[in-house]
C-alpha positions as CSV (number, residue, x, y, z in Angstrom):
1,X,31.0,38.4,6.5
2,X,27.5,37.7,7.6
3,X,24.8,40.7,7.2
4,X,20.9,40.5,7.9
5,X,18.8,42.5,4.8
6,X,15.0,42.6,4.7
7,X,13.5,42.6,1.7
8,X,10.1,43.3,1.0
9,X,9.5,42.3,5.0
10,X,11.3,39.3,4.6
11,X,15.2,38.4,6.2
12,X,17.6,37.1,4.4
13,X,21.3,36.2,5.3
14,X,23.7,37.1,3.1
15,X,27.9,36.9,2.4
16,X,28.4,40.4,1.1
17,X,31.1,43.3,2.3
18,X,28.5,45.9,0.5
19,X,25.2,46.1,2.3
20,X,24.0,48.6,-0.6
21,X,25.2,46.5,-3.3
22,X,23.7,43.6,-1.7
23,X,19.9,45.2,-1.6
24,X,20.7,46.0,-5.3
25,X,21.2,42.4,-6.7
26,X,18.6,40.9,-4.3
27,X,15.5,43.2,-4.6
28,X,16.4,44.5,-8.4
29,X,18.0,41.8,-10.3
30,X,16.4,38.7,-8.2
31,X,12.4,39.6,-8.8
32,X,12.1,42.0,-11.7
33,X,10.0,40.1,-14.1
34,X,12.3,41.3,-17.5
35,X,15.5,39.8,-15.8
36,X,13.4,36.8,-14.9
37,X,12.0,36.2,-18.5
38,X,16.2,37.0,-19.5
39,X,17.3,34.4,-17.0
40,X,14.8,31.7,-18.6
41,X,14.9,32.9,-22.2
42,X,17.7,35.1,-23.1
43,X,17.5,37.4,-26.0
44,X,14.2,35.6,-27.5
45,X,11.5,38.0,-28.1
46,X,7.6,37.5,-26.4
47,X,5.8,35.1,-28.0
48,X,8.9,32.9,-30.1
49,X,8.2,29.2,-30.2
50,X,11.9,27.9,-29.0
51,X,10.7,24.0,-29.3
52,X,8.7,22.5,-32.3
53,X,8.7,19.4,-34.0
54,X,6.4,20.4,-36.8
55,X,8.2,23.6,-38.3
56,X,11.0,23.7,-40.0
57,X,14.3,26.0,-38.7
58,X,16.5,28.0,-41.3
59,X,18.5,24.9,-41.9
60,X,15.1,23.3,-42.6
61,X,14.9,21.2,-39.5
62,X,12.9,21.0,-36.5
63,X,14.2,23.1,-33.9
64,X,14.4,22.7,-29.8
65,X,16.6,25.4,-28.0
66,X,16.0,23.9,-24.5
67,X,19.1,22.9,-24.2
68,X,20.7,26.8,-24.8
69,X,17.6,28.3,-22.1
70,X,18.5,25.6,-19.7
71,X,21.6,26.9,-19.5
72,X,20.8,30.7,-19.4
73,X,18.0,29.2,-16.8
74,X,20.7,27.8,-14.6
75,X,23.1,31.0,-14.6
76,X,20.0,33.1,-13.6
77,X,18.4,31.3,-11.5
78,X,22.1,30.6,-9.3
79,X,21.8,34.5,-8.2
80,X,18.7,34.5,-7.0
81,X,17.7,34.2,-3.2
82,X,14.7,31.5,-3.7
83,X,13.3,32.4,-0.6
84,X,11.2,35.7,-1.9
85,X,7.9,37.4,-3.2
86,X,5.8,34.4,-5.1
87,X,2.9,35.1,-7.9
88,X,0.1,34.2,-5.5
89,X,2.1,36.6,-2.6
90,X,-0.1,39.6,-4.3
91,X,-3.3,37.3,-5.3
92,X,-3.8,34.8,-8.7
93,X,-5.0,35.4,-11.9
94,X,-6.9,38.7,-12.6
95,X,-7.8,39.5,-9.2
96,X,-8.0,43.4,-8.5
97,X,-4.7,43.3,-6.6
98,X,-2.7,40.7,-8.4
99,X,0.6,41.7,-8.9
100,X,1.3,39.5,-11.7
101,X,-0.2,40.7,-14.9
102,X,-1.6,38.7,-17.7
103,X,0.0,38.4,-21.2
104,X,-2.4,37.3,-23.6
105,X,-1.4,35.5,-27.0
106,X,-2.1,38.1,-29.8
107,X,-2.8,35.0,-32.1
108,X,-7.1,33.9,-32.3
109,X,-8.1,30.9,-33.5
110,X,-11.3,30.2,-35.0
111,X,-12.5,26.9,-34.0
112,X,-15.9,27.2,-36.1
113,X,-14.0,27.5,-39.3
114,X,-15.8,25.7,-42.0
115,X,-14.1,24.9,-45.7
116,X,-15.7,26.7,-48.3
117,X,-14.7,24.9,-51.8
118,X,-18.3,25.5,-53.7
119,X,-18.0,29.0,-53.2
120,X,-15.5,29.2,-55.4
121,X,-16.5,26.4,-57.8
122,X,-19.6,27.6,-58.9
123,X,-19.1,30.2,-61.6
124,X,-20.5,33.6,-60.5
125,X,-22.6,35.0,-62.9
126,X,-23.6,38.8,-63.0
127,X,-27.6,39.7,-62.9
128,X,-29.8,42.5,-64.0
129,X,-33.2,42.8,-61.7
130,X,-34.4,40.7,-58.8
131,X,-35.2,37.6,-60.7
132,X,-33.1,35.6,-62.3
133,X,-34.9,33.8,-65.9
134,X,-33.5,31.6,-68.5
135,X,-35.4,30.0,-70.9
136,X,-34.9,26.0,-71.9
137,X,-35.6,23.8,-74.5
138,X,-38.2,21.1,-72.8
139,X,-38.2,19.2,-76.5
140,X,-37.0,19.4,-80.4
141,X,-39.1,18.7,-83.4
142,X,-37.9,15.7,-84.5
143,X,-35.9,15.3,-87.6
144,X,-37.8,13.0,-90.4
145,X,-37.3,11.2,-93.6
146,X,-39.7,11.5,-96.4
147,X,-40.4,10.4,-100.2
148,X,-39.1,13.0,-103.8
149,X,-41.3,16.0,-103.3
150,X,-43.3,15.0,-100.0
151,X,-45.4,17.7,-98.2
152,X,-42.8,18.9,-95.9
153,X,-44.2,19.8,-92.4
154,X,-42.5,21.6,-89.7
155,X,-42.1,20.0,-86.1
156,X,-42.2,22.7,-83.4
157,X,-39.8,22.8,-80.2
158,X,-41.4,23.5,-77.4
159,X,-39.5,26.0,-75.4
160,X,-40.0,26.5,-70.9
161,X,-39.1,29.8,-68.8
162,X,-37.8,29.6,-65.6
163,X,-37.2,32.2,-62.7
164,X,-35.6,32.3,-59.4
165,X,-36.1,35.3,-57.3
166,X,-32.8,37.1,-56.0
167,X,-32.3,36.5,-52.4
168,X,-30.7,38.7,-49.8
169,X,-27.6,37.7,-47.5
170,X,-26.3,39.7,-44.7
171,X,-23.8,39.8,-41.9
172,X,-24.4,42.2,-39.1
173,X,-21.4,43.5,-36.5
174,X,-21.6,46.3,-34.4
175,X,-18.5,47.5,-32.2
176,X,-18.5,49.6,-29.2
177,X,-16.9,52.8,-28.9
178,X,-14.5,51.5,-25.7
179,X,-13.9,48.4,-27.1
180,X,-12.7,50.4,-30.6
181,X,-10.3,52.4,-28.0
182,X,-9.0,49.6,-26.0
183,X,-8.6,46.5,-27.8
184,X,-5.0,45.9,-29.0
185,X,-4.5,44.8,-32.2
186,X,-4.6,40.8,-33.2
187,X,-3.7,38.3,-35.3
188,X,-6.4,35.7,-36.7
189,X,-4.2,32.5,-36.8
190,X,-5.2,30.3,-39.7
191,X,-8.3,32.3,-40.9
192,X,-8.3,33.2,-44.6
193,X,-8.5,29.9,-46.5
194,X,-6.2,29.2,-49.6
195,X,-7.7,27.4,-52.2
196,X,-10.7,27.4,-50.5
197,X,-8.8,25.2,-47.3
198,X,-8.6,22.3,-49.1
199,X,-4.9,21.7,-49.8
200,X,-2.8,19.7,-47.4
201,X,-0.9,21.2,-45.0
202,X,-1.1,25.0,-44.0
203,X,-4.2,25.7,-46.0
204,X,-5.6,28.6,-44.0
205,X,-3.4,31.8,-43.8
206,X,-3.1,34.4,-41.3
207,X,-5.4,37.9,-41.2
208,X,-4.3,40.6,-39.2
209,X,-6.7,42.6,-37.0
210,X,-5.0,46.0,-35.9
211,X,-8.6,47.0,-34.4
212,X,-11.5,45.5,-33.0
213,X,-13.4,47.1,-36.1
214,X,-11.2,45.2,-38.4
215,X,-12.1,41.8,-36.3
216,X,-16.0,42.2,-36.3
217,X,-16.0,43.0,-40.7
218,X,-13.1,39.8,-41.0
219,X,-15.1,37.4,-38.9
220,X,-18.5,38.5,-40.5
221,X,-17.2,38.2,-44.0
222,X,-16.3,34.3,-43.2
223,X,-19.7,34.0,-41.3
224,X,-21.5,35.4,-45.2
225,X,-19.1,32.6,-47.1
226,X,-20.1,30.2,-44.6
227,X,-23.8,31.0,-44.9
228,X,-23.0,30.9,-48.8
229,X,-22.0,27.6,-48.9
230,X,-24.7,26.1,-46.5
231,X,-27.4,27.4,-49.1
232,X,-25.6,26.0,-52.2
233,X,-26.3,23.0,-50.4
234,X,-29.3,22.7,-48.3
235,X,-31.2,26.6,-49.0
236,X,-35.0,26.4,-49.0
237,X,-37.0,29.2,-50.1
238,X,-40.3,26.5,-49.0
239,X,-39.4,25.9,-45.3
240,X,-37.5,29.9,-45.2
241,X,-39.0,32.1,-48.2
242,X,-35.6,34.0,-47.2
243,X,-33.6,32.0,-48.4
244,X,-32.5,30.8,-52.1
245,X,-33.4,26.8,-53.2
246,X,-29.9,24.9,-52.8
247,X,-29.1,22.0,-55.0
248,X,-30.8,19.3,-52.9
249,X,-34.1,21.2,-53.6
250,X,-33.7,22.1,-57.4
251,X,-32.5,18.5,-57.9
252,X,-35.3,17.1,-56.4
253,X,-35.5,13.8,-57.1
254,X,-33.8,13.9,-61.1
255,X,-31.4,11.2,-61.9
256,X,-31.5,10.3,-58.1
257,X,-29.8,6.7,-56.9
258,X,-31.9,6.3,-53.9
259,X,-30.3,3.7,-51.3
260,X,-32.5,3.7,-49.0
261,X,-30.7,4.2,-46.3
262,X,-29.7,0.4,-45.7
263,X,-27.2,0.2,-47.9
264,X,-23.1,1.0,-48.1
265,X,-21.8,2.5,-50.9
266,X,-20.6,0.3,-53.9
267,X,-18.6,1.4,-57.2
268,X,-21.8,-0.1,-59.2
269,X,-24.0,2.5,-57.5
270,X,-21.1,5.3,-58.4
271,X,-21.3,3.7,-62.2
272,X,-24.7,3.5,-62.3
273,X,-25.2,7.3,-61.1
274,X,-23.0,8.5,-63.5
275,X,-24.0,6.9,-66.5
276,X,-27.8,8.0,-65.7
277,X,-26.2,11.7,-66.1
278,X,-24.7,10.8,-69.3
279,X,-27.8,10.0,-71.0
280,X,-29.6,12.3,-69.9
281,X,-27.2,14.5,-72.1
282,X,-25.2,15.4,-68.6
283,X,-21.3,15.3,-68.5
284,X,-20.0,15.5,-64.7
285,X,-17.2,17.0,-64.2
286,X,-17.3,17.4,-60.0
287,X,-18.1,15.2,-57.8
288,X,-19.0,16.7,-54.0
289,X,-20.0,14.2,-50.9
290,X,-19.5,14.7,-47.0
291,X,-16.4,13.5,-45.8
292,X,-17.8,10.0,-44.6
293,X,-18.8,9.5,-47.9
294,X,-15.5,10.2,-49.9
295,X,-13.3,8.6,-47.0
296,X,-16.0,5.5,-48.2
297,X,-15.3,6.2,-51.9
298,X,-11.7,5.6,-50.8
299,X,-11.6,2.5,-49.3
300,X,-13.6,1.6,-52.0
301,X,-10.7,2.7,-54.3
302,X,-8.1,0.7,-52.6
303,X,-9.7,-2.4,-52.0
304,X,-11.5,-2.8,-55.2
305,X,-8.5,-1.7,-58.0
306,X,-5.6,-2.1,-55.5
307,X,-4.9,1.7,-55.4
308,X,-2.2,3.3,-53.4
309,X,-3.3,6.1,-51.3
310,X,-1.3,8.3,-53.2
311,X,-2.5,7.2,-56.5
312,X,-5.8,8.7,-55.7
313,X,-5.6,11.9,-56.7
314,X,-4.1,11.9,-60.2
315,X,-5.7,12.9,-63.6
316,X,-7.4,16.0,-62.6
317,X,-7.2,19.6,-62.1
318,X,-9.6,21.6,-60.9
319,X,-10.5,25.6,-61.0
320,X,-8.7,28.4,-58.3
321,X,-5.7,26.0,-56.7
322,X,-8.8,23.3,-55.1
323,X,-7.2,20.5,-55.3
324,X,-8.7,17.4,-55.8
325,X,-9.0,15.0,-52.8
326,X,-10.0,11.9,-55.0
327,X,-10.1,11.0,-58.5
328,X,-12.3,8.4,-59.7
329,X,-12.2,7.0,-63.6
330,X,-15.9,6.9,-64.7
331,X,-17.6,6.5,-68.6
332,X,-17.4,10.6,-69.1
333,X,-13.7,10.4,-67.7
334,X,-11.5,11.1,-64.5
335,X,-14.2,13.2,-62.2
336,X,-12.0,14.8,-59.0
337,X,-14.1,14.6,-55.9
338,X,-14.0,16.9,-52.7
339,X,-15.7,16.7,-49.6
340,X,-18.1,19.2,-47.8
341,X,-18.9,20.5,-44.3
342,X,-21.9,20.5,-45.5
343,X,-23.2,18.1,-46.4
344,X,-24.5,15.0,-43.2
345,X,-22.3,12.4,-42.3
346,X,-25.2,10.5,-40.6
347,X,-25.5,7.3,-41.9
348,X,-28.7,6.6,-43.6
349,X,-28.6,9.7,-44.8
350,X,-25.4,10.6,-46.4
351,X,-25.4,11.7,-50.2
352,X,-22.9,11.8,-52.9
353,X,-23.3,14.5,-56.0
354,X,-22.1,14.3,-59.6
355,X,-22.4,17.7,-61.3
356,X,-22.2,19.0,-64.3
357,X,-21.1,22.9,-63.3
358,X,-21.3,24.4,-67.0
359,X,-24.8,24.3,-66.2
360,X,-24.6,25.5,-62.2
361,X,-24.6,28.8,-61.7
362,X,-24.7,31.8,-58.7
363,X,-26.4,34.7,-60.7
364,X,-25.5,38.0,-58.3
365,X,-26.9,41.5,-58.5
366,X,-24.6,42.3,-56.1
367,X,-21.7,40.7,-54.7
368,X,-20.3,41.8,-51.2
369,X,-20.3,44.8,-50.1
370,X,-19.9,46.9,-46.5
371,X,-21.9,49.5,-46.0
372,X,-22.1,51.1,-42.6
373,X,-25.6,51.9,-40.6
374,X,-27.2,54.4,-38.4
375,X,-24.5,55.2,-35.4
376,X,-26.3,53.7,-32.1
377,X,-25.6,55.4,-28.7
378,X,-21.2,54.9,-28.2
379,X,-20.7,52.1,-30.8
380,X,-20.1,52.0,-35.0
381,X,-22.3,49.3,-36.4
382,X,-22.2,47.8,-40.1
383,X,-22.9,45.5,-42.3
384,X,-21.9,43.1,-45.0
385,X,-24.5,42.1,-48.2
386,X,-25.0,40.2,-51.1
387,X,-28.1,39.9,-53.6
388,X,-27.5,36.4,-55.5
389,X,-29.2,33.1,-56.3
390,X,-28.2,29.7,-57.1
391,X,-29.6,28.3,-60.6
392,X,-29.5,24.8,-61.6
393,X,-30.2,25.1,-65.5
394,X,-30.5,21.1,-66.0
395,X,-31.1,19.0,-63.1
396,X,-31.1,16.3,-65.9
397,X,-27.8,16.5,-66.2
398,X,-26.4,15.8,-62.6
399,X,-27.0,13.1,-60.6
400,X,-26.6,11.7,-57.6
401,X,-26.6,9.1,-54.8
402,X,-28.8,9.5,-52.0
403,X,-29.4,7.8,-48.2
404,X,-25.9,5.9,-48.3
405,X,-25.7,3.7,-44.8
């Protein structure tokens, strides 16, 4: 038979012999939001991707389970009396009053990310005191011939010191103590970078954040590498006595292949760069340009020697799993080139490096370390801090091209 029920101040008409039951089904099992989530998604836990044509299943396929919900979706939804309480009934969103509560994804992306490849190319060399000094030979006595018992006089070499002060990096969180209390714990979704990011597919790994301590010294240690690799770059103790010289400045303008800025890069300028390294006494073994630049190299690749895209990166390894992105054949060999974030893409202005890195070096009195600071009112603040420099022990020996259109 017929009955009237009113639910949440609403009638509703119903076919049942059991009034009680009746309220049960309708008021329990129609709008609790578990048996809702059931209905739609069965026994999947929060947060599983049920449809993805990028990641591989068990069976190593793509998976789509669409099919099995829209069938748990259908049996659910059958028993439910459509005409009931709605998510804007109680207000939207976060209102005060909202009766829906948010769910938010415990996975954070980073979308200022930056690769970080020289960081880990550039050997790391310890350093006593706040200067770092090396000494070079500027010139050699020069080697003679002479007649049977000949006065025999020496040639002197002619020996130059040089110094770079130590500079100081730091990375500065602070966290407060309700945010330390309240935050749930995280997960920063393709974060930590293998091989310095530079490998295809998944090259940045999960980190887990249980706190918001734990967030603030992760996310600071990536701002310091960041910060590292800008300086190996484009530092300048002249326009920010902070800071250390980068390899722009060093270089100056030593075995530079100037283009002026109105001209596209061509293999003779790569040819011609490289062999102005070589005698100079220079052997390049990495080559480093902004990612116009070696997408340019490319092209130049394929439509000058009739390479295959996938020929380009064979006949070279390099250091901690970087791959190379490129491989180009010069006089000193098969040098593997990678691209910065560093480095402009502006045209007019782009550059392309060859380096010789047995003569690059980071000299560090002290690599990273935390240390926490003075407490401040209701909050823990820290820091992160390393004392290095960069030292480029013969310019002469690198070379590069510079203002490529």
């Amino acid at each position: 038979m017929q009955e009237t029920v009113n639910v949440n101040g609403e009638n509703h008409v119903v076919e049942t012999g059991d009034m009680k039951s009746e309220m049960t089904r309708v008021s329990a099992k129609g709008y609790n939001a578990n048996s809702c989530y059931e209905h739609s998604f069965g026994a999947l836990g929060d947060r599983t991707p049920y449809v993805n044509g990028w990641m591989s299943g068990a069976d190593g396929k793509s998976f789509d389970l669409r099919n099995f919900l829209g069938q748990k979706a259908n049996q659910g939804y059958a028993s439910i009396q459509q005409k009931a309480l709605g998510p804007e009934a109680g207000g939207a969103g976060t209102a005060g009053f909202a009766m829906v509560p948010i769910y938010v994804d415990p996975r954070v992306v980073d979308l200022s990310r930056k690769y970080t490849p020289m960081v880990e190319m550039i050997p790391r060399v310890t350093n006593l005191g706040t200067t770092a000094d090396y000494n070079e030979i500027t010139a050699k006595g020069a080697g003679y011939t002479a007649n049977p018992d000949a006065p025999l006089p020496e040639n002197d070499d002619t020996f130059n010191r040089q110094s770079k002060d130590i500079k100081y990096l730091y990375s500065v969180g602070r966290v407060l103590g309700p945010m330390q209390a309240a935050m749930p714990a995280y997960m920063l979704e393709g974060f930590q970078p293998t091989g310095a990011g530079m490998v295809g597919g998944s090259v940045f790994s999960p980190a887990g954040v249980p706190n918001a301590k734990q967030l603030q010294v992760l996310t600071k240690a990536r701002a310091m590498k960041e910060l590292e690799e800008n300086l190996i770059f484009n530092g300048d103790s002249s326009a920010d006595a902070t800071q250390f010289d980068g390899l722009i400045v060093q270089q100056s303008t030593t075995n530079q292949n100037d283009l002026g800025g109105s001209t596209a890069l061509t293999w003779d300028d790569v040819e011609d760069t490289v062999q102005s390294a070589f005698d100079d006494g220079g052997r390049p073994k990495l080559a480093v340009g902004s990612s116009a630049v070696i997408t340019d190299l490319r092209k130049i690749m394929i439509d000058t020697f009739n390479f295959r895209p996938s020929d380009l990166t064979q006949g070279a390894e390099l250091p901690f799993g970087v791959p190379a992105q490129l491989v180009i054949h010069t006089m000193v060999g098969a040098i593997p080139c990678i691209p910065s974030m560093f480095l402009s893409n502006t045209p007019g202005a782009k550059q392309l490096w060859f380096l010789d890195t047995d003569f690059i070096e980071m000299r560090v009195l002290q690599d990273m370390t935390y240390e926490d600071l003075a407490k401040t009112n209701d909050s823990n603040k820290f820091m992160l801090k390393i004392y290095e420099c960069l030292i480029v022990r013969a310019p002469q020996f690198n070379a590069f091209i510079d203002n490529i259109l």
